[in-house]
C-alpha positions in Angstrom: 202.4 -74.7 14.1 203.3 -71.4 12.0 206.9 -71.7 10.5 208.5 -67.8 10.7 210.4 -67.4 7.8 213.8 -65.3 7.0 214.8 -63.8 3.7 215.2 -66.4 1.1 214.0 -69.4 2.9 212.2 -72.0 1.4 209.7 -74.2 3.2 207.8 -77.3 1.7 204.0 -76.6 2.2 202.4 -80.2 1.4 205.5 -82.3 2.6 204.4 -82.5 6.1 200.7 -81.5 5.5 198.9 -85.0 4.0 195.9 -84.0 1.8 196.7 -80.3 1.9 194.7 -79.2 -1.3 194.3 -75.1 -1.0 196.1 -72.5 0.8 195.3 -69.4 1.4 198.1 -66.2 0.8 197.5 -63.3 2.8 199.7 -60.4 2.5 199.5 -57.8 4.6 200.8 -54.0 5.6 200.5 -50.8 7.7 200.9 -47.2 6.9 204.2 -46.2 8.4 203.6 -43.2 11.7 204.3 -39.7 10.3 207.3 -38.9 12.9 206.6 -35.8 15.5 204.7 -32.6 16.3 204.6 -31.8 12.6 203.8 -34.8 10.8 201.1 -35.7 13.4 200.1 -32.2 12.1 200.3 -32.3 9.1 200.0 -35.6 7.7 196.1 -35.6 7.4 196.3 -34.4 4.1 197.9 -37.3 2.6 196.6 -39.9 0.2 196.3 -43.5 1.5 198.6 -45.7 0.0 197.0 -48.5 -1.8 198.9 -51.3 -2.3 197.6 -54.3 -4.8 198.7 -58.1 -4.5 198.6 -60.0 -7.5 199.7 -63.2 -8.7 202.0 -64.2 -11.5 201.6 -68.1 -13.2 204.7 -69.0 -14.7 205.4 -71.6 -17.3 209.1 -72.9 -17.1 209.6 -69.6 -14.8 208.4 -67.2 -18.0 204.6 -65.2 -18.2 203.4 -66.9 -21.6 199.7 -65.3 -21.4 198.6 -62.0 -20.0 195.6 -64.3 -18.5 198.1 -65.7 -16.3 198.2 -62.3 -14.4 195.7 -62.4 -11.3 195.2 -58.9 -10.2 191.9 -56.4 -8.9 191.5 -56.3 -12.9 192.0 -60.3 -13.3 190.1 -61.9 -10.0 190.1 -65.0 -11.3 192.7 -67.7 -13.5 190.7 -69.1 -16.7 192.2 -72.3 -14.8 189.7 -71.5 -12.0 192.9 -72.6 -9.6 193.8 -69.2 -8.4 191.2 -66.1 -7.4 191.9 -63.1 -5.9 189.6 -62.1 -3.4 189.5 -58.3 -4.2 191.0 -54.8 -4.2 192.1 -53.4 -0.2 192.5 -49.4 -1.1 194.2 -48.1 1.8 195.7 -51.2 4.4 193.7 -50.2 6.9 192.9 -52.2 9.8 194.4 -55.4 11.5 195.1 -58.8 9.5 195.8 -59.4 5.7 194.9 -56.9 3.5 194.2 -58.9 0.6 194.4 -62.6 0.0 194.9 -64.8 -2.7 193.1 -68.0 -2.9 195.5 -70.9 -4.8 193.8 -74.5 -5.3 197.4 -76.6 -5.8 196.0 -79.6 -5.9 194.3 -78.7 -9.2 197.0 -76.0 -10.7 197.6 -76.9 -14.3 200.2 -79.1 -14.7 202.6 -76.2 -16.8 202.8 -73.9 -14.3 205.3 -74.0 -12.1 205.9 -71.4 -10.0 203.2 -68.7 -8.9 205.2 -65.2 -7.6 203.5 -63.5 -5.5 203.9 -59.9 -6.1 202.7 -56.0 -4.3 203.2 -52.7 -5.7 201.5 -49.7 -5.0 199.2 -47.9 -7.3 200.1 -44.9 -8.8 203.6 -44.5 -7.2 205.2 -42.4 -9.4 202.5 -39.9 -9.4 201.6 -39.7 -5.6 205.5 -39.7 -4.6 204.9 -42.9 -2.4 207.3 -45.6 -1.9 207.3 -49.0 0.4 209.1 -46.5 2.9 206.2 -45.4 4.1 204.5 -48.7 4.7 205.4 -51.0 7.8 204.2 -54.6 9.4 204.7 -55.9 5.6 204.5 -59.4 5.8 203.2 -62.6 3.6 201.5 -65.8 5.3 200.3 -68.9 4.4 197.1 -70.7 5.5 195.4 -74.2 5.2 192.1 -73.2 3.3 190.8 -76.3 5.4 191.5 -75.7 8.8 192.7 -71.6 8.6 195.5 -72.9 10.3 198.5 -70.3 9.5 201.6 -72.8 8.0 204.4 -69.9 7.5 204.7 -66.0 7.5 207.5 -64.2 6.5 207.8 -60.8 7.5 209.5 -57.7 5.6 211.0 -55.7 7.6 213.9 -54.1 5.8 214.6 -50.7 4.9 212.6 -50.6 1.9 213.0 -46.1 1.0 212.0 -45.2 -2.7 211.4 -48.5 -3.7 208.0 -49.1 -5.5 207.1 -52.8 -5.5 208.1 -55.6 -3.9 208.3 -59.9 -5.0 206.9 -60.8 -1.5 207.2 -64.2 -2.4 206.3 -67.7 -4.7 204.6 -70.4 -4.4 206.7 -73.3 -6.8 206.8 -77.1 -7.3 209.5 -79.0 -6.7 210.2 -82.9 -6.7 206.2 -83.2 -6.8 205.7 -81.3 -4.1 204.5 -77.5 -3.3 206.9 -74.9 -1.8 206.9 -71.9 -0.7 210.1 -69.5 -1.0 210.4 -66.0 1.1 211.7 -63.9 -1.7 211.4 -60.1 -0.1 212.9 -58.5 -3.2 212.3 -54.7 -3.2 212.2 -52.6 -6.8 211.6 -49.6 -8.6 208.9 -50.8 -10.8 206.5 -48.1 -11.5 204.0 -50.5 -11.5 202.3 -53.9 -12.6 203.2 -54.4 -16.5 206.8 -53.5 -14.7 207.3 -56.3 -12.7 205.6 -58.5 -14.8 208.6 -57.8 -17.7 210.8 -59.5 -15.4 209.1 -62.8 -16.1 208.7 -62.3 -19.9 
């Protein structure tokens, strides 16, 4: 049974799930309703917002390598532990909008943490902000059985910010965790966020 998760709660992901090997992240999110008359109008002439997922690997909580950096330009860790499955452009449509595949049975051994991380492309320059997104939300699935273990959605005022630290994936006592982190930012973009873990 799926665990819903608040702000900043931490669930353990292989504790109660014997032989649990690969999980699935899905993150997901909507275009927010343009608001009346007007901006049912009007609002056809607007770009999509495209939102990309990524995945940071972190070695004693710090980005060592810029390998370590799964993203639509990086499907795939040299590890082979951790793929992206590919670049959603505009959110469209029902379910997760782009998923990140993490084998933790067979995650190197120096990583400790994997943050999960979305920020739209080319915010800046197309005046968009995670304002005009809704229905954000990150889940976890069994790989084995697509049976969904937690989901944590974002529902928070999120105006004029840019990006957003949906979440991480982290060891802890020898076993894999999972942390509902929600923390909205500014960052223009990727190399942004990533400076937080350098």
């Amino acid at each position: 049974m799926s665990v819903s998760l608040q702000k900043g709660q931490k669930v353990s992901l292989t504790k109660d799930n014997a032989g649990l090997d690969t999980v699935v992240v899905g993150l997901g999110w909507d275009e927010a309703q343009k608001k009346g008359l007007l901006g049912g109008l009007l609002g056809g002439g607007q770009q999509a917002i495209d939102c990309d997922a990524s995945a940071l690997l972190l070695r004693g909580g710090k980005i060592t390598d810029k390998m370590d950096i799964v993203f639509f330009g990086n499907l795939t860790h040299p590890s082979g532990t951790v793929r992206h499955m590919g670049d959603n452009l505009t959110g469209a449509g029902e379910g997760d909008d782009e998923q990140i595949v993490i084998d933790l049975a067979h995650v190197p051994a120096e990583y400790d943490r994997i943050v999960l991380v979305v920020n739209i492309y080319q915010a800046v320059q197309r005046r968009q902000h995670f304002g005009m997104i809704q229905n954000a939300f990150i889940r976890i699935v069994d790989a084995r059985t697509n049976q969904e273990l937690c989901k944590y959605n974002l529902n928070e005022n999120y105006t004029n910010m840019t990006a957003m630290i949906f979440g991480e994936v982290y060891r802890y006592n020898g076993e894999w965790k999972f942390n509902a982190i929600g923390q909205a930012t500014t960052d223009p973009g990727l190399g942004e966020l990533v400076g937080r873990y350098v």
